[in-house]
C-alpha positions in Angstrom: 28.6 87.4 -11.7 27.7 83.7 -10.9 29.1 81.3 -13.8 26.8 78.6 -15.4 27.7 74.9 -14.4 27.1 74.2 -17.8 26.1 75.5 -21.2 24.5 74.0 -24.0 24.2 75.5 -27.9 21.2 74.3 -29.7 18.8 75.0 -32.1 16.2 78.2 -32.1 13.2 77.3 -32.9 11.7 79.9 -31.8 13.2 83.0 -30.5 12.9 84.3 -27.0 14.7 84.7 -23.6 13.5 82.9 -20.3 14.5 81.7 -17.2 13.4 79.2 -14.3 14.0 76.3 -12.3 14.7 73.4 -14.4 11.2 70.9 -14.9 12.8 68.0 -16.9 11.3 64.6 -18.0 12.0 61.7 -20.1 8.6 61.4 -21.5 6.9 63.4 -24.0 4.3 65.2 -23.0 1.1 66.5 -24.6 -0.1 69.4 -24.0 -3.9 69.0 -24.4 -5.0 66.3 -21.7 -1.9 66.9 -20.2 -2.1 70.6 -19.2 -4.7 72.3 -17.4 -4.5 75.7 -19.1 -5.8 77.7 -16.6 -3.3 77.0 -14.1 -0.5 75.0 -16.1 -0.7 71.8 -14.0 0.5 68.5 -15.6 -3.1 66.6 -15.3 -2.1 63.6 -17.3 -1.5 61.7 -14.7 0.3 58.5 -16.6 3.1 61.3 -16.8 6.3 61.6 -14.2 5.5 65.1 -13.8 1.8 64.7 -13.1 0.5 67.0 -10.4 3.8 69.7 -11.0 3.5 73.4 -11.7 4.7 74.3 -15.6 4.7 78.1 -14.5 7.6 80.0 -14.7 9.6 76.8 -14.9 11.9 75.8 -17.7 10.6 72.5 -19.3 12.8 70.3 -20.9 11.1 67.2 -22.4 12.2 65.5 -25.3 8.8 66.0 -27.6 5.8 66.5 -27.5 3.1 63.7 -28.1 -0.4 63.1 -28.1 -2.9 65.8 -29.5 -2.7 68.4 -32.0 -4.7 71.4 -29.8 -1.4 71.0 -27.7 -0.5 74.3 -29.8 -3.5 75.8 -28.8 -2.8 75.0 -24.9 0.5 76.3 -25.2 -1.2 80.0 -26.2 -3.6 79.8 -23.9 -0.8 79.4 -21.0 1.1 82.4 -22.9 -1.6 84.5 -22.9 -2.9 83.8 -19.6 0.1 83.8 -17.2 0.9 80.1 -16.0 3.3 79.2 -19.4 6.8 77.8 -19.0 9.6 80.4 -19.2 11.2 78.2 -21.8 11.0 75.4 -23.5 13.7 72.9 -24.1 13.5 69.5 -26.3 15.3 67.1 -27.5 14.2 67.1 -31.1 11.9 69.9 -33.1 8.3 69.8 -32.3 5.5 71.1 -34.6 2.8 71.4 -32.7 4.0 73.2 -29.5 6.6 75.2 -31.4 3.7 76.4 -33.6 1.6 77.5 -30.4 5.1 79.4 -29.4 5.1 81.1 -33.2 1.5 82.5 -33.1 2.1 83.7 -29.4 5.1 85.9 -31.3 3.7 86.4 -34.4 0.1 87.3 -33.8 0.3 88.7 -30.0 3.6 89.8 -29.7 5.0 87.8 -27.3 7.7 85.3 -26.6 8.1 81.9 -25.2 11.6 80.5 -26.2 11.6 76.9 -27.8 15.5 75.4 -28.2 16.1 72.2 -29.7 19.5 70.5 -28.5 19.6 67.0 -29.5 19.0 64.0 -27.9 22.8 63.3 -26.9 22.6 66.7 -25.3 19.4 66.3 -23.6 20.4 62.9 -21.7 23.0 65.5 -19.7 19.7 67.0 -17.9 19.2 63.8 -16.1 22.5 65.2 -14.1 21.1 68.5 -13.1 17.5 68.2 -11.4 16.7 71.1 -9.1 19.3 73.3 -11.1 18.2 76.3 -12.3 18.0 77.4 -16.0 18.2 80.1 -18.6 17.3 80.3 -22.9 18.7 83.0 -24.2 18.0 82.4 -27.7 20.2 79.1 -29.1 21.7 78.6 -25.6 20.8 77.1 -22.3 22.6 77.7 -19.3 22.1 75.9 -16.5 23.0 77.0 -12.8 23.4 75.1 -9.5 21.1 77.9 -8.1 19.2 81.3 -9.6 22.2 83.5 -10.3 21.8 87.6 -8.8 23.0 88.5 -11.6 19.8 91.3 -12.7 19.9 89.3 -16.4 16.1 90.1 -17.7 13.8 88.1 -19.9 13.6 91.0 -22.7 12.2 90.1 -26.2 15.0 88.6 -28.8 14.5 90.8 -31.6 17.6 88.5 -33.5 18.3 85.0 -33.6 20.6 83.1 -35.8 18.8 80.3 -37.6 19.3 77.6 -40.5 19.4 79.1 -44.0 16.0 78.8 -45.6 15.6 76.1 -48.6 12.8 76.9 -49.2 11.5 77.9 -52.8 8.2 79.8 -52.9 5.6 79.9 -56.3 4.1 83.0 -57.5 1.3 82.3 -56.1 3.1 81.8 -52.7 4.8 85.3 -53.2 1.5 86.8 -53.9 -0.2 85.8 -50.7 3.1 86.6 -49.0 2.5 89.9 -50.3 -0.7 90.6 -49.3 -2.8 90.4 -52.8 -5.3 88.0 -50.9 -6.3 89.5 -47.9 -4.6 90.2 -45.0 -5.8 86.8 -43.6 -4.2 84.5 -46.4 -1.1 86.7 -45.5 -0.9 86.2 -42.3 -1.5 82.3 -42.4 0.9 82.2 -45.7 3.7 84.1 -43.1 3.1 81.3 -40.0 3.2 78.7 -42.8 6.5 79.5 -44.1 7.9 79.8 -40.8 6.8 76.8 -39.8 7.9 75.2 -43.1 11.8 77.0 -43.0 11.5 75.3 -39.3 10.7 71.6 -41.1 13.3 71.8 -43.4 10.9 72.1 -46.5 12.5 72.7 -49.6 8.5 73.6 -51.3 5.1 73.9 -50.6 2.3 71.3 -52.1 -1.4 71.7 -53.6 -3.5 69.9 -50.8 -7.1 68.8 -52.0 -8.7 69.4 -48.4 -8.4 69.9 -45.1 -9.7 69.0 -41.9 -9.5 71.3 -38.7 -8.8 71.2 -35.2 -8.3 74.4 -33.9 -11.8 74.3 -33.3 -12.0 73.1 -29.7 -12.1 75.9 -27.4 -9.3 76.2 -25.0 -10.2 79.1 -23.6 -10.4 82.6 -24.9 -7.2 82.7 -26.5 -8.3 79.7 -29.3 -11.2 82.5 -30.2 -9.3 85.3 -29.8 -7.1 84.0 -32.7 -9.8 82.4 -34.6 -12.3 86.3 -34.5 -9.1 87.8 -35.9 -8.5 85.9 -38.8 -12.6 86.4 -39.5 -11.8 89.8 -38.9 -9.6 90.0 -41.7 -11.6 88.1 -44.3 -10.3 85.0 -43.7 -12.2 82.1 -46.7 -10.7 78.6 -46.9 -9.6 78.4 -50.1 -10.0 74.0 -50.5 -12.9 71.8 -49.1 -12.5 72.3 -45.4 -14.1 70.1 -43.0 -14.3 70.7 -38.6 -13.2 68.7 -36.0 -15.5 67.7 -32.8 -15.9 70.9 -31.1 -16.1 71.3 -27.2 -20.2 71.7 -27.1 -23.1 70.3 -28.6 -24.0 72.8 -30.6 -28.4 72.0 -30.1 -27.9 70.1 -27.1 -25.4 72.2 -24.5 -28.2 74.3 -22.8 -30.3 71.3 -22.0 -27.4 69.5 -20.6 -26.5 72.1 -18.3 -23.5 73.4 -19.6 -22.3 76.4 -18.0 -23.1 79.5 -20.5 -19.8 80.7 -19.7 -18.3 78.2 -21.0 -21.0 77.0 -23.6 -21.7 80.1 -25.3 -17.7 80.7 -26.7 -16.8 77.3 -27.6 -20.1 77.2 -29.8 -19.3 80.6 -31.1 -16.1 79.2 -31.6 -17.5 76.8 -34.3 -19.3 79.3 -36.0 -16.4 81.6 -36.9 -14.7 78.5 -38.6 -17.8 78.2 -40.7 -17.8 81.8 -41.6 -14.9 81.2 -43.0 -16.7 78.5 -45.1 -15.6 75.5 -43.2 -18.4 72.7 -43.7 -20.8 72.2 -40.5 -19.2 68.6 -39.7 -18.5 68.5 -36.2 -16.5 65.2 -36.0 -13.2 63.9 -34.6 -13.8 61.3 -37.3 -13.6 62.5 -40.8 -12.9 59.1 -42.3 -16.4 58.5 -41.6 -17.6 61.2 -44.0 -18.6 60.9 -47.5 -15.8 63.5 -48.1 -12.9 61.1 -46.6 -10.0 61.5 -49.2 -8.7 58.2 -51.7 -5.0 56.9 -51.6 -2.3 58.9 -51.9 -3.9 62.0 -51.7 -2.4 65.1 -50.5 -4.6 66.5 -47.4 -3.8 68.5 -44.4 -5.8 66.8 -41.4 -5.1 67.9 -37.6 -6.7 65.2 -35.0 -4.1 63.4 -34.1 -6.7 60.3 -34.2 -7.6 61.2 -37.7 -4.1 61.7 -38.8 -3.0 58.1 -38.2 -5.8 57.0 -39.5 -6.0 58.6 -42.7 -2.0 58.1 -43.2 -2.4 54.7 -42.0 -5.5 53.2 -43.0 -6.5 54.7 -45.9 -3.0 55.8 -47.5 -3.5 59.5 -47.6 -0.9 61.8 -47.0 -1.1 64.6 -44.1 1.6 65.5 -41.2 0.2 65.4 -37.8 -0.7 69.1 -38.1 -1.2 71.2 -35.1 -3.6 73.6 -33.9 -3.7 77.2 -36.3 -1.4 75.9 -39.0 -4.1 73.8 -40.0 -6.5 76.9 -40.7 -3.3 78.9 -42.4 -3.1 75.5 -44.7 -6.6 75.7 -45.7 -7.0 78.8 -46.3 -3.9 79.1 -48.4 -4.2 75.7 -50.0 -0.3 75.2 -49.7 1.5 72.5 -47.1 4.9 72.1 -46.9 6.2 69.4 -49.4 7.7 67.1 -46.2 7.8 64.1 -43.9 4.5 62.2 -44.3 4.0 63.8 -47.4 6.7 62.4 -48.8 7.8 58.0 -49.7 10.8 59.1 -47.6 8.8 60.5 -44.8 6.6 57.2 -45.0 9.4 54.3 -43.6 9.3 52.6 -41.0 12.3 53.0 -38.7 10.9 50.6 -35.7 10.0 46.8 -35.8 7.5 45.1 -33.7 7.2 41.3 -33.9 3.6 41.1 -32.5 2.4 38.0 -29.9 -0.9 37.6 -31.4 -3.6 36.2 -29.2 -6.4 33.7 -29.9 -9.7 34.9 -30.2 -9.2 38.6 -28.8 -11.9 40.4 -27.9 -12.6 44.5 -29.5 -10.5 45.9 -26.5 -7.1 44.2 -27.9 -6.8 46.8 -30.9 -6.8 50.1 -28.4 -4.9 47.9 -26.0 -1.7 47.2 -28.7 -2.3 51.0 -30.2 -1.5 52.0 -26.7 1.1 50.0 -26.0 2.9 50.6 -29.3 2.6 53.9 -29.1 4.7 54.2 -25.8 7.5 52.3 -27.7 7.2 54.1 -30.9 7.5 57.1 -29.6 8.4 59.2 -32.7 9.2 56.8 -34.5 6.7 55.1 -37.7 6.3 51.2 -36.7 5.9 48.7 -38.4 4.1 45.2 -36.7 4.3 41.8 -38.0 2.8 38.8 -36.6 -0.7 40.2 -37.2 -1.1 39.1 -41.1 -4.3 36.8 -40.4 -6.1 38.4 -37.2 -8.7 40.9 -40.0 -9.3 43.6 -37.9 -12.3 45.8 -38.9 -12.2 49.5 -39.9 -13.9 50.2 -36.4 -10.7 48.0 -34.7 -8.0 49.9 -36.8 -9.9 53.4 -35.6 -9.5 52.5 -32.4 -5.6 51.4 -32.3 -5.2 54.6 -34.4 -6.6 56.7 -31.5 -5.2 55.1 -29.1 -1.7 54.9 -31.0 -1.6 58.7 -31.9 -2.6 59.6 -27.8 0.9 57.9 -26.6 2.9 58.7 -29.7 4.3 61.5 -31.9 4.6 59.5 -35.2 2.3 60.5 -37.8 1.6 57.0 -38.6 2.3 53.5 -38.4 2.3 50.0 -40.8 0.9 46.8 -39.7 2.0 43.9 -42.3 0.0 42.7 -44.7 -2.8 45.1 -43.3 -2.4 48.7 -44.1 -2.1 49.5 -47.9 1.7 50.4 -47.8 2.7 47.7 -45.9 2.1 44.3 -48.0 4.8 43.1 -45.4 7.3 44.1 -43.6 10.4 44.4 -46.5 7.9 46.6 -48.2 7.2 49.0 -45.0 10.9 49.4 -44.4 11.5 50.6 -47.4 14.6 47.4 -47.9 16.3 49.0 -45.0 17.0 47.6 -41.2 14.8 48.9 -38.7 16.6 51.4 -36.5 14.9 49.0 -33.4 13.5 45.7 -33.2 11.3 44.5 -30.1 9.1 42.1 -28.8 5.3 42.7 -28.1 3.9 39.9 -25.7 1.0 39.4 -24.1 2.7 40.0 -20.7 3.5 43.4 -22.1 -0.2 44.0 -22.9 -1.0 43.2 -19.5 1.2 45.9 -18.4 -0.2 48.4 -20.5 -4.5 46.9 -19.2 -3.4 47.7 -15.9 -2.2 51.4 -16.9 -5.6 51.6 -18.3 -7.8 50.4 -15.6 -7.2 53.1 -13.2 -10.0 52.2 -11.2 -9.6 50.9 -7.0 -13.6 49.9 -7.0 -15.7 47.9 -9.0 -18.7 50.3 -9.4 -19.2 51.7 -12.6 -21.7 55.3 -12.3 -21.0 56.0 -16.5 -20.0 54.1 -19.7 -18.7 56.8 -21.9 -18.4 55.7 -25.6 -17.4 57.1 -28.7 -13.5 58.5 -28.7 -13.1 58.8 -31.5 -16.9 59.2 -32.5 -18.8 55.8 -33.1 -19.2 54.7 -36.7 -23.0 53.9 -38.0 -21.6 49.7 -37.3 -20.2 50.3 -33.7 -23.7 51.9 -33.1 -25.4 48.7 -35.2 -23.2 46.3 -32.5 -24.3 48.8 -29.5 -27.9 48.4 -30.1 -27.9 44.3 -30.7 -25.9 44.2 -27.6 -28.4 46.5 -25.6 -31.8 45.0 -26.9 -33.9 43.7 -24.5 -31.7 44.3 -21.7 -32.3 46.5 -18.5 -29.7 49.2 -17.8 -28.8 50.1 -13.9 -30.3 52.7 -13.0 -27.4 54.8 -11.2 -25.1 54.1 -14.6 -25.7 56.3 -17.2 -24.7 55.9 -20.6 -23.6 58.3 -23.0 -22.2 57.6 -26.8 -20.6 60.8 -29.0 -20.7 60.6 -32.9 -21.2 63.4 -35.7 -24.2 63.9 -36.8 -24.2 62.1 -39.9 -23.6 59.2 -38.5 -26.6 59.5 -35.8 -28.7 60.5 -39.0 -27.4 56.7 -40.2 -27.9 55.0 -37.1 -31.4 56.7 -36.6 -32.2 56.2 -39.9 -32.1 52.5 -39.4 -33.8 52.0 -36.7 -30.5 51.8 -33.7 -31.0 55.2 -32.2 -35.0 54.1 -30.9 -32.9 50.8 -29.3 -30.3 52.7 -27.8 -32.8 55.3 -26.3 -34.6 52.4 -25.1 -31.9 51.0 -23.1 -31.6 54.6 -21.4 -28.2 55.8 -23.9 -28.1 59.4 -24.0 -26.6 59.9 -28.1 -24.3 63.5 -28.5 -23.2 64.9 -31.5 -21.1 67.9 -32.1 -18.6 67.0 -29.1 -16.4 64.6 -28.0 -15.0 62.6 -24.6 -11.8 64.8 -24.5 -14.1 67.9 -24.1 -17.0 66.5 -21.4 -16.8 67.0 -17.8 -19.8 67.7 -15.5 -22.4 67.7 -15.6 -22.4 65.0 -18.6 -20.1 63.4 -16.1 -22.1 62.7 -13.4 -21.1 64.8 -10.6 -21.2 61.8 -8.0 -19.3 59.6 -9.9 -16.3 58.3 -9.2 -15.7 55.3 -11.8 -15.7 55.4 -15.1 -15.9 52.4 -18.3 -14.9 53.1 -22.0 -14.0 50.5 -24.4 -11.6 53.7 -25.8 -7.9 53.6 -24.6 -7.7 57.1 -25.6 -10.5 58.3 -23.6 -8.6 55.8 -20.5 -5.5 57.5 -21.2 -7.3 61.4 -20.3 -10.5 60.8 -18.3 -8.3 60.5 -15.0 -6.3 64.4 -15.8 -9.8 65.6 -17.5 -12.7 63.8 -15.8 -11.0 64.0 -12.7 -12.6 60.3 -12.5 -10.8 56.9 -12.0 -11.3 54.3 -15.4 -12.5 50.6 -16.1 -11.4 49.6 -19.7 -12.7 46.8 -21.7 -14.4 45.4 -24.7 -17.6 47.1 -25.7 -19.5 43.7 -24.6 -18.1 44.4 -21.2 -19.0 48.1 -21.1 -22.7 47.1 -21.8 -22.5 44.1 -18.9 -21.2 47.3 -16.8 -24.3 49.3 -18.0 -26.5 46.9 -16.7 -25.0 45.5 -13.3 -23.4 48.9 -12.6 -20.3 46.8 -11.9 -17.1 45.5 -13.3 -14.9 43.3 -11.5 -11.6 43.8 -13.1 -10.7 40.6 -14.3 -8.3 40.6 -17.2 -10.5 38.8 -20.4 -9.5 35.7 -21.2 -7.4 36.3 -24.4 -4.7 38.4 -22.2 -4.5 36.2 -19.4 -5.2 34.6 -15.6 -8.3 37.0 -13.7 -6.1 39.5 -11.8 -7.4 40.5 -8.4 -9.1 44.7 -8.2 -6.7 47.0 -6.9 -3.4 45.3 -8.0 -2.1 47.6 -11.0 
């Protein structure tokens, strides 16, 4: 029998045997805009492991990051063929453990997720091209595949932590069934993946907000018809994320029915559930947008930070399917964000702030500070006087929550919680301190500007959705101009918000200028042929959208302010050059 070089005890988080060469990374990954889950190809391609195979392959990364439909990628994979044998991080993950649990719990099948520390996980460095094996709260790695016949079969036990976790009567009578056998099965995930966080409760939530929405494929309906089927209602004010079509508009845009005709279906079994017909990525735009310190359960990972963050509410970054099980039990486990304690922040940033910056510095820094927050809650100071507006703090919350796991972050004398940075840190010493200079920023504007060529064939706006004012600025800065005539330009928002905007008088500006205006969807779910299928540049003033259109779009990206992206619109051009604020013109083709 050939020996492991090495073996490793860890964590289960959830059960399951697998086996594969070993895929290992530094970086967190996210799952959605990171995997293609057809196929299982890394498409992010910021990542070290962009353009490698996750099939069959044991993955060890030390977290996830990014979105919260990465839970509904993972199923997808499961369910179609091209998932990892195993998954193996350095510290518990939510959202792709929870993709793992529904695979189990609802299908019946297993993908292994082991946790084994970060000390642990910087030995993997040592064994690339080794080959791997979970076998419930172990990993064994091998110099090459052992011949040894060991099979993959389901782990029917596992040894886990002892559950803390005190249920209600009212818990125990969904638990039992006395609801519907949809309230049971959400109230069965949620528990598991409460016993997982280390809850010692559940919580009352006053609303929730969901993501699992988006269609990923058949597998996101798949689960979303069953829970119908089983007379699933959401049982607190429950409003839906962007979805992957416009709903009135997908037909005349060309969408293929294939795809079309699901992902819209796919909206309309969360409302027959009695979600609200909403459609945004932006919820803090709604009327409906909760009040400090109040207990919601949000997924969007853009609308997570910002509702921890700017407004003071209190949500985890939920993933995909728990956020339906919350809502339509009403109950969230009584952790992490939830919590003062859960609330700190652990990292300090000392801020170089410019003078005079232009719009694009806000996704620029959330970008940046993402990379270094990693999962850790920041807090920046040297930023007290520079009174960003609610559309500025959207978009460094977007572009914040795309490179980072945290569920939220403090800038000083900014945020509500964070009058300075004592106050943020709860009295304690930051667990790290660092610098953020304008040469860092630099770094980060050349990650975003992918682009080898000046020509510009689309300015995709709107990720997250434009607010009724970023449509106000759109329009002043469109009237009376000319737009090229090979760039087209296309803005998402929700529908109340273009109800807003048309109401006073921006949509007629913006139409004409030639801006094509869709609701319903989002950048993250567009390709062709709302992409234009000759294109081969790209300009957003979003550095979320820059972060996914090269994996997604399959297109190369100019970022910059939204002034620029309108000079873009009309020359069809943009030459590169770094704005003044951030620094000395830097040649195309240099990053």
């Amino acid at each position: 029998m050939t020996m492991p070089a090495t073996t490793i005890d860890g964590r289960c988080l959830v059960a399951g045997r697998g086996q594969g060469p070993l895929l290992h990374a530094t970086l967190g990954l996210s799952f959605w805009g990171g995997v293609d889950p057809s196929n299982g190809e890394v498409i992010d391609r910021h990542h070290p492991l962009s353009g490698q195979s996750l099939a069959g392959r044991v993955l060890a990364i030390p977290s996830g990051r990014g979105s919260c439909t990465g839970s509904s990628v993972l199923l997808e994979l499961i369910l179609s063929g091209p998932a990892p044998a195993a998954l193996v991080l350095a510290e518990p993950d939510e959202i792709l453990s929870l993709g793992a649990l529904v695979a189990e719990h609802i299908f019946g099948i297993q993908l292994p997720v082991l946790c084994i520390g970060h000390a642990a996980f910087a030995q993997l460095s040592a064994h690339h091209g080794s080959f791997a094996r979970v076998d419930g709260a172990s990993l064994q790695l091998f110099a090459h595949a052992p011949d040894d016949g060991w099979q993959a079969s389901p782990l029917e036990q596992v040894e886990t932590q002892a559950s803390t976790l005190e249920l209600d009567a009212g818990d125990r009578a969904l638990l039992a069934g006395e609801q519907g056998r949809a309230a049971q099965v959400a109230m069965q995930l949620l528990v598991r993946m409460a016993e997982l966080q280390g809850a010692s409760a559940l919580l009352d939530i006053s609303q929730a907000h969901i993501d699992g929405c988006i269609y990923t494929g058949s597998a996101s309906l798949c689960f979303a018809q069953q829970l119908l089927d089983w007379g699933a209602r959401v049982r607190v004010p429950t409003t839906l994320n962007a979805i992957s079509v416009d709903q009135r508009q997908w037909r005349a845009l060309g969408v293929d029915p294939t795809f079309g005709e699901p992902a819209s279906r796919l909206g309309d079994v969360y409302m027959a559930m009695g979600a609200q017909l909403s459609f945004t990525c932006a919820p803090y735009l709604l009327d409906s947008a909760p009040a400090f310190g109040e207990q919601i359960v949000w997924a969007e990972s853009n609308a997570v930070a910002y509702a921890n963050s700017v407004i003071g509410a209190r949500t985890l970054k939920y993933p995909d399917f728990l956020d339906i099980c919350i809502a339509l039990t009403g109950r969230a486990p009584c952790t992490g964000s939830h919590l003062d304690a859960g609330r700190q922040a652990r990292l300090l940033l000392e801020v170089e702030a410019p003078a005079e910056a232009d719009d694009s510095f806000w996704p620029l820094l959330g970008y940046h500070v993402g990379l270094l927050a990693t999962v850790d809650i920041p807090v920046l100071a040297g930023l007290e006087h520079s009174q960003p507006s609610r559309d500025d703090l959207k978009a460094f919350s977007a572009a914040f929550a795309t490179t980072s796991a945290a569920p939220m972050f403090h800038i000083a004398g900014i945020t509500p919680e964070s009058p300075d940075v004592t106050r943020a840190l709860a009295g304690q010493a930051p667990r790290r301190a660092l610098q953020v200079t304008l040469a860092d920023l630099r770094s980060s504007w050349a990650e975003l500007n992918s682009a080898d060529s000046s020509e510009v064939s689309l300015v995709a706006l709107g990720n997250p959705h434009a607010s009724a004012s970023e449509l106000a600025r759109l329009a002043e800065l469109c009237a009376g101009r000319t737009r090229h005539p090979h760039t087209a330009v296309v803005v998402t928002c929700g529908r109340a918000v273009h109800d807003q905007a048309s109401a006073s008088g921006h949509v007629a500006t913006l139409q004409a200028f030639g801006v094509r205006l869709l609701t319903d969807t989002c950048w993250c779910m567009l390709g062709e042929p709302v992409v234009p299928p000759d294109s081969r540049n790209l300009m957003t003033n979003s550095g979320k959208y820059a972060h996914y259109a090269p994996g997604l779009a399959g297109r190369q990206v100019h970022f910059g302010s939204l002034a620029a992206c309108v000079d873009a619109a009309c020359s069809g051009q943009n030459q590169g050059q770094l704005p003044a604020w951030l620094g000395q013109p830097q040649p195309q083709g240099t990053h």
